[in-house]
C-alpha positions as CSV (number, residue, x, y, z in Angstrom):
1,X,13.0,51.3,89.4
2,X,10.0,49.5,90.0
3,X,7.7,50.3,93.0
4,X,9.0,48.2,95.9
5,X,12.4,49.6,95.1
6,X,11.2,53.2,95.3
7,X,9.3,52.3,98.5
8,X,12.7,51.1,100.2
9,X,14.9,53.8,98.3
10,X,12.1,56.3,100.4
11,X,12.4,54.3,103.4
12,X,16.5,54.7,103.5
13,X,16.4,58.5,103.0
14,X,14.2,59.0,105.8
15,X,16.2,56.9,108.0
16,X,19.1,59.1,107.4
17,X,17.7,62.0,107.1
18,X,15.8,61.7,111.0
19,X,19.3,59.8,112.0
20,X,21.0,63.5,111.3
21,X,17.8,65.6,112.6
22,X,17.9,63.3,116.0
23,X,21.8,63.5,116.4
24,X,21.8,67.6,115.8
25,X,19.4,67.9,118.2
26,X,19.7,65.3,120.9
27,X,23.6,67.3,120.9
28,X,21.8,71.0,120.5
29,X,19.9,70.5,123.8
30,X,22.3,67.5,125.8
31,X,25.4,69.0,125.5
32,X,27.3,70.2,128.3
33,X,30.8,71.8,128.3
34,X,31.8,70.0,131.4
35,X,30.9,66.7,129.3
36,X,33.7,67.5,127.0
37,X,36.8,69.2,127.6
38,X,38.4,71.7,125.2
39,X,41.4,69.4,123.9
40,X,40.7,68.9,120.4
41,X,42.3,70.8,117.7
42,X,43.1,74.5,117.6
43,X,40.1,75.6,115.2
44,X,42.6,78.1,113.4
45,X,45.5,75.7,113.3
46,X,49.2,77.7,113.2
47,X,47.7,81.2,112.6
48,X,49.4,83.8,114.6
49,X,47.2,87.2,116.0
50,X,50.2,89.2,116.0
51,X,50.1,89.1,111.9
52,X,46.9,90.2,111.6
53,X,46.7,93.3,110.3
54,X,42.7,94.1,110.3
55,X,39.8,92.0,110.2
56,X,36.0,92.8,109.4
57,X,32.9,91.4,111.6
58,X,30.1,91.1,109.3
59,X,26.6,89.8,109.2
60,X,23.0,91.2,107.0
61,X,23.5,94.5,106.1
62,X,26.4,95.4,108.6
63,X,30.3,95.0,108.9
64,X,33.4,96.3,111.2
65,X,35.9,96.3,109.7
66,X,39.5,96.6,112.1
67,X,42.6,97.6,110.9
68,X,46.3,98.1,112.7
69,X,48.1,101.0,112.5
70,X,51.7,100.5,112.5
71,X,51.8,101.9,116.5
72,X,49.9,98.8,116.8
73,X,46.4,100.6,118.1
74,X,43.3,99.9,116.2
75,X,41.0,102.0,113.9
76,X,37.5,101.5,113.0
77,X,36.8,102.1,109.1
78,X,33.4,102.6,109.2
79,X,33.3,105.5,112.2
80,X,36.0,107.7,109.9
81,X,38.7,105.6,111.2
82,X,38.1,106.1,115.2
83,X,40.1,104.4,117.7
84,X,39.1,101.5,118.4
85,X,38.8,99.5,122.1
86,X,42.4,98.3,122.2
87,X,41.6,95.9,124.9
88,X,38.7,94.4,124.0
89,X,40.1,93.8,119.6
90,X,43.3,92.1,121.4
91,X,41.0,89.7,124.2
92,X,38.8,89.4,120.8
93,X,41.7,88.1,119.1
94,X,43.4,86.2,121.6
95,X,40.5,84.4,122.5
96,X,39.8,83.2,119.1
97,X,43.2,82.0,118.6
98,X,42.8,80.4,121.9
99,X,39.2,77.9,121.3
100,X,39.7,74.4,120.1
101,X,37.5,72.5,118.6
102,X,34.8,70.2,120.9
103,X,32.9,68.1,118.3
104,X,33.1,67.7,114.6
105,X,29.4,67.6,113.1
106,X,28.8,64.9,110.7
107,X,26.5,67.0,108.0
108,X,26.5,67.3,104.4
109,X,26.6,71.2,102.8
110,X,22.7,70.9,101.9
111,X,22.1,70.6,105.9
112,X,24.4,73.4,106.9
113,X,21.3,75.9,107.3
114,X,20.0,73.8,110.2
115,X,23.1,74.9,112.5
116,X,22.7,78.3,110.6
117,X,26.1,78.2,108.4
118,X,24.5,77.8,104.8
119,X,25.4,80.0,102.2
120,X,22.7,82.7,102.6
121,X,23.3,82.7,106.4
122,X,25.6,85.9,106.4
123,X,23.4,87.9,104.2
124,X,20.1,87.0,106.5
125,X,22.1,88.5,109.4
126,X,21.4,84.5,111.4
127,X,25.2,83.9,111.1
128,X,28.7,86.2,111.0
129,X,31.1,86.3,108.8
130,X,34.9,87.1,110.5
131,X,37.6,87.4,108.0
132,X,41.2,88.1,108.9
133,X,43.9,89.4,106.5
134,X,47.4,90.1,106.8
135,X,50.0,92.8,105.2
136,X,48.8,94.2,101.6
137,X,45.6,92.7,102.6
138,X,46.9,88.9,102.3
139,X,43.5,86.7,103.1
140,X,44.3,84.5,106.3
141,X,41.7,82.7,107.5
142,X,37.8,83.2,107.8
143,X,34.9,81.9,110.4
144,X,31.4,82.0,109.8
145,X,29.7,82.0,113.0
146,X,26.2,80.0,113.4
147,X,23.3,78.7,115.7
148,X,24.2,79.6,119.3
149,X,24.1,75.7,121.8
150,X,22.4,76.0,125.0
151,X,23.3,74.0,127.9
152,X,20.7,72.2,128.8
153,X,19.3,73.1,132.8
154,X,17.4,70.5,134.6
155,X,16.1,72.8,136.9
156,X,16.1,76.2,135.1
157,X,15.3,79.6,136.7
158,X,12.6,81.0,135.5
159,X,13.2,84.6,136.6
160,X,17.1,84.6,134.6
161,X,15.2,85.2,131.2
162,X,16.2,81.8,129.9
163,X,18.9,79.4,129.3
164,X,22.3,80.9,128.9
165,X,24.6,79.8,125.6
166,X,27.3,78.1,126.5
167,X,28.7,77.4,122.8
168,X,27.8,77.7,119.3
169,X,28.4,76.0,116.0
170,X,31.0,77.0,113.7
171,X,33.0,76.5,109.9
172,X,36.4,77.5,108.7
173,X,36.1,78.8,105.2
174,X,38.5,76.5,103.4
175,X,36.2,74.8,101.4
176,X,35.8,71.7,103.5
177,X,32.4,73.0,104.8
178,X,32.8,71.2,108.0
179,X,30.8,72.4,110.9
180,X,31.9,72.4,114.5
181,X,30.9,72.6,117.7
182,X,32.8,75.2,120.2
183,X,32.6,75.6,123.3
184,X,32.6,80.1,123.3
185,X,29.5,81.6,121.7
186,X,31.2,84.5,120.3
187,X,29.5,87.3,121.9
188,X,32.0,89.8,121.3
189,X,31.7,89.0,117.5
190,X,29.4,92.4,116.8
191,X,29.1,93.5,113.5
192,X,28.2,97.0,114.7
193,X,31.3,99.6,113.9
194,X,30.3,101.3,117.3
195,X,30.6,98.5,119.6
196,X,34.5,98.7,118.4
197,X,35.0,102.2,119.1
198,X,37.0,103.5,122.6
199,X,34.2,104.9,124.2
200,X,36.3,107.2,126.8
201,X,36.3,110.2,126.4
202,X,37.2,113.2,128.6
203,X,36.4,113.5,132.7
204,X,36.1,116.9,134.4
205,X,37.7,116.5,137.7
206,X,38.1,119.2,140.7
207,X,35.9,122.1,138.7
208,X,36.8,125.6,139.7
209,X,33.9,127.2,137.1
210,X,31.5,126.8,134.7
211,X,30.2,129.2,132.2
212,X,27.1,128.5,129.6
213,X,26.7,130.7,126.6
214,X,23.1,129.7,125.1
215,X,21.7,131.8,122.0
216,X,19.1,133.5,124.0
217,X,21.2,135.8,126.6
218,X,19.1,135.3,129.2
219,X,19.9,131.5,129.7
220,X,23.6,132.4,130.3
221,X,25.5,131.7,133.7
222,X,28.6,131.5,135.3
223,X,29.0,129.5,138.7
224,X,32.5,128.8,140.3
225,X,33.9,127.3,144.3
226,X,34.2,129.6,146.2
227,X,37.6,130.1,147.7
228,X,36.4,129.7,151.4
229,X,33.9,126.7,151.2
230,X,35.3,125.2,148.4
231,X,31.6,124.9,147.3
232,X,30.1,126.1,144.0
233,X,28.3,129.1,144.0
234,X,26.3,132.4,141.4
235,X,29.4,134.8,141.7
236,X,26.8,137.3,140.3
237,X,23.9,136.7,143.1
238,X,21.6,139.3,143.8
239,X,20.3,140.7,147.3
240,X,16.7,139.3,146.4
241,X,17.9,135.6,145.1
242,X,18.6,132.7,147.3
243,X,20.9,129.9,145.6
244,X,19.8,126.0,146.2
245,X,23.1,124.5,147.1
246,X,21.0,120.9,146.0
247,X,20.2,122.4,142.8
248,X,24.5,122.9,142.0
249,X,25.8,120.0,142.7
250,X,24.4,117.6,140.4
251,X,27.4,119.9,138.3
252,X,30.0,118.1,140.1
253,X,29.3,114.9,137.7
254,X,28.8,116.7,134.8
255,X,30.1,114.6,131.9
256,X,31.4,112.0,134.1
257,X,30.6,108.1,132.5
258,X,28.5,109.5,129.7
259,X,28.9,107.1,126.7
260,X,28.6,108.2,122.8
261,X,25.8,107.0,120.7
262,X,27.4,107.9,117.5
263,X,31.0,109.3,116.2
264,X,32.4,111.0,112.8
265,X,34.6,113.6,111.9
266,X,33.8,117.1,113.4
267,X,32.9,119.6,110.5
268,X,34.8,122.8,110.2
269,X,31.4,124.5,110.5
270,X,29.8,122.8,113.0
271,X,28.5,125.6,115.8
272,X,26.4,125.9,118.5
273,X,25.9,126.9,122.0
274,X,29.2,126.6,124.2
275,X,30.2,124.9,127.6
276,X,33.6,126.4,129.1
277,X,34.8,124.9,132.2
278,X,38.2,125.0,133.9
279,X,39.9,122.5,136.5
280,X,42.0,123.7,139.5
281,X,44.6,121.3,137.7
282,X,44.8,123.7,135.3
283,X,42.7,121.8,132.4
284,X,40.5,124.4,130.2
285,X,37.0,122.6,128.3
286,X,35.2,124.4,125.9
287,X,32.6,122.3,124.6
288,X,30.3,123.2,122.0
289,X,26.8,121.5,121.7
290,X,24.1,121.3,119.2
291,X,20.4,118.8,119.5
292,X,20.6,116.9,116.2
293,X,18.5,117.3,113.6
294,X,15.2,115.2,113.4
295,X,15.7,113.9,117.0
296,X,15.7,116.3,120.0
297,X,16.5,114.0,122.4
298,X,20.0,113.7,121.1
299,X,22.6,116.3,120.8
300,X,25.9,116.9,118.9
301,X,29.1,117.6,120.8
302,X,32.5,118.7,120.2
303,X,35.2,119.5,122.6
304,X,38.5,121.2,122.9
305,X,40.9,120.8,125.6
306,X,44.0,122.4,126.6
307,X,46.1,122.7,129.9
308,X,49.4,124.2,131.1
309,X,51.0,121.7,133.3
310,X,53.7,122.8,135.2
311,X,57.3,121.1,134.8
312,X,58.5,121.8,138.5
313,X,56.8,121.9,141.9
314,X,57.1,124.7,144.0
315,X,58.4,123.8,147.8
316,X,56.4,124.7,150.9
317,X,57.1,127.6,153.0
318,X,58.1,125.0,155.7
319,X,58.8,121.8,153.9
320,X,61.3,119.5,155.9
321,X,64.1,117.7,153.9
322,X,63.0,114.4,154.5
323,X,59.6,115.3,153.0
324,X,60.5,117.0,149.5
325,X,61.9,113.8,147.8
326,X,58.4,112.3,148.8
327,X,57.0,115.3,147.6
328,X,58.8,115.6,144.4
329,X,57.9,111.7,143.5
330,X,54.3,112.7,144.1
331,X,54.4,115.4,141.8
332,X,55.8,113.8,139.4
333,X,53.7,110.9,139.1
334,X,50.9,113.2,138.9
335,X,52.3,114.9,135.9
336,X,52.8,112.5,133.9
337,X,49.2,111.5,134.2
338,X,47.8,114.7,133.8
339,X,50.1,114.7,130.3
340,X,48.7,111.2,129.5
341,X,45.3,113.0,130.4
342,X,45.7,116.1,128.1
343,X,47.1,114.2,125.0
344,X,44.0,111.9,125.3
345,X,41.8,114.8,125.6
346,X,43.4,117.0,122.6
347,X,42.9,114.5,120.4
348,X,39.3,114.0,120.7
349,X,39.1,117.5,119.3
350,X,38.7,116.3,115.5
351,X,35.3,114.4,116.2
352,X,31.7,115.2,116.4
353,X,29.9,112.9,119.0
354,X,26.2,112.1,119.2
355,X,25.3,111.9,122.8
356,X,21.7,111.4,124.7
357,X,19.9,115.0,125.7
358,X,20.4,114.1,129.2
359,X,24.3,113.6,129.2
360,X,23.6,117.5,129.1
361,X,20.7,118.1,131.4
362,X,22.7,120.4,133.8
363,X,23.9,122.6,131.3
364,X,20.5,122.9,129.2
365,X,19.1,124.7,132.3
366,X,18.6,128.6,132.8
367,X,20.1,130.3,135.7
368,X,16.8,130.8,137.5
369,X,16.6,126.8,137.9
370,X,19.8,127.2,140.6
371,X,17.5,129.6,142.7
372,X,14.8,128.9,145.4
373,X,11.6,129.4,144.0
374,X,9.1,132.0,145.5
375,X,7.5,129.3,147.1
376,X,10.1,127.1,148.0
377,X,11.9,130.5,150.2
378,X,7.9,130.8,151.8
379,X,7.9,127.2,152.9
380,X,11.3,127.4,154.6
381,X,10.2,130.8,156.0
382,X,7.5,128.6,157.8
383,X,9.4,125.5,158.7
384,X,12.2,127.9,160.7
385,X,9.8,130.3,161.9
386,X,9.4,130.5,166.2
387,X,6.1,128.6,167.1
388,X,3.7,131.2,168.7
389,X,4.0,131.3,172.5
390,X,1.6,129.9,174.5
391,X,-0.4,132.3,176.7
């Protein structure tokens, strides 16, 4: 090849290589999902969701991996098998068998990094991997999961932190390496085994007591409603101790939308202080907490539930006829929550969750911290004592 041939062999390359830089991104930063409409091609063809039996989420150094029991709920392998979110796997699922396919992307494999599906992708954490599988582990179908696409905003808002994605590009794993453009950026593809997990756990509702047992025997307390007020109170108070009604009732939410950080299968060992609590619906908690080790702002919980929920209502003194059918259909829809409650509840028994130091603030505290202070009785002392007289 002489040199005028190399000039214009050169000249050609470059043409086609800005030709592909110019298309990628005059489509990475022009595109707009109302522009096209989501009527191509299914992007997983005749695959059906209900015969997927587990899946794993992968990307760098993490994975999920989802699997089907034969009840059809979900387990996450990585957490000890934990339950996993039922609604969101199926809307996960669902919605991937749902996208079609917006644009094909003309590229060759060497150019696949640029949309961030090359080989090395998955292992640099700057794509995911989603693999399904069927009975006996049967490989299904697999997505890798690239460079988020960004509508593009002609007046954008500074103060919303950015554009939002409205897209990103993807490849089946058939061997075809062909990338696409879809319109859903695949948010709910996490590779972190938590995000999987069922994060609800048990709620305390209509407390009648609560009793701390701490190491140190001084920091232990009982408080329970009264029967008259209905309001929580130190069943033990002394003459010379004034309770702070403000200082009880953050109790009333204790435990109440507190999320886990962590979850794993509850040693038989595992001790520490202890939490008992009972519900006027009959519900008995005995919770046992530890702080983990290396990190005192996090604790360790395990808890144990029963209940004895009773099979028939007792009739009012003066109930009418026309009211106890009413009645009875009351009570028993309430029961059969309460059991849909209880069987919930018993079966988080088995695990060990690690949860923030202040999901347990109002049980951390000493019994003293429910009283008025020496100071706080002297000020109220002043504020409702007469104003001198006047002469």
């Amino acid at each position: 090849m002489n040199r005028k041939q190399l000039i214009i062999s050169l000249f050609v390359l470059a043409v086609i290589g800005l030709s592909i830089y110019f298309l990628i991104k005059e489509d990475s930063s022009s595109w707009n999902s109302s522009k096209y409409s989501a009527t191509g091609e299914n992007l997983f063809g005749d695959l059906d969701v209900n015969n997927i039996a587990s899946f794993t989420v992968s990307s760098g150094a993490r994975t999920a991996t989802l699997r089907k029991n034969e009840d059809g709920s979900w387990i996450v392998s990585e957490k000890d098998s934990y339950q996993g979110d039922y609604r969101k796997i199926i809307n996960f699922l669902k919605n991937l068998m749902e996208i079609k396919s917006i644009q094909n992307i003309n590229a060759v494999k060497s150019q696949l990094e640029k949309l961030s599906l090359g080989d090395s992708d998955r292992e640099k954490g700057t794509a995911v991997l989603v693999e399904f599988s069927g009975d006996a582990g049967r490989k299904m179908a697999s997505l890798l999961i690239g460079k988020k696409h960004f509508k593009k905003e002609e007046n954008p808002n500074p103060f919303l932190g950015g554009a939002t994605p409205d897209g990103c590009y993807v490849m089946i794993c058939d061997g075809k390496f062909q990338p696409k453009l879809v319109n859903n950026s695949f948010e709910g593809a996490n590779p972190d085994p938590l995000s999987w997990t069922d994060k609800t756990l048990f709620e305390i509702d209509n407390m009648n007591t609560i009793e701390v047992k701490r190491k140190n025997p001084e920091e232990n307390w009982k408080i329970a409603k009264d029967a008259q007020s209905g309001k929580l109170t130190l069943p033990d108070l002394k003459e010379d101790e004034t309770l702070d009604d403000a200082k009880l009732q953050p109790l009333n939410g204790f435990f109440k939308n507190t999320s886990f950080m962590d979850v794993k299968t509850c040693p038989a060992d595992f001790a520490g202080e202890t939490v008992k609590i009972e519900t006027a619906d009959g519900f008995k908690y005995e919770i046992n907490f530890a702080p983990s080790e290396g990190n005192a702002e996090k604790y360790l919980v395990n808890v144990r539930t029963s209940a004895v929920i009773p099979e028939q209502r007792e009739s009012g003194k003066d109930e009418k006829p026309e009211d106890k059918e009413k009645l009875d259909n009351e009570f028993k829809a309430k029961n059969e929550n309460l059991k849909e409650k209880l069987e919930h509840e018993k079966s988080l028994a088995k695990w060990l969750y690690t949860v923030s130091k202040g999901d347990l603030s109002q049980v951390l505290k000493a019994r003293k911290e429910f009283l008025k202070t020496k100071e706080e009785k002297k000020d109220e002392a002043l504020k409702t004592a007469e104003p001198p007289k006047a002469e």
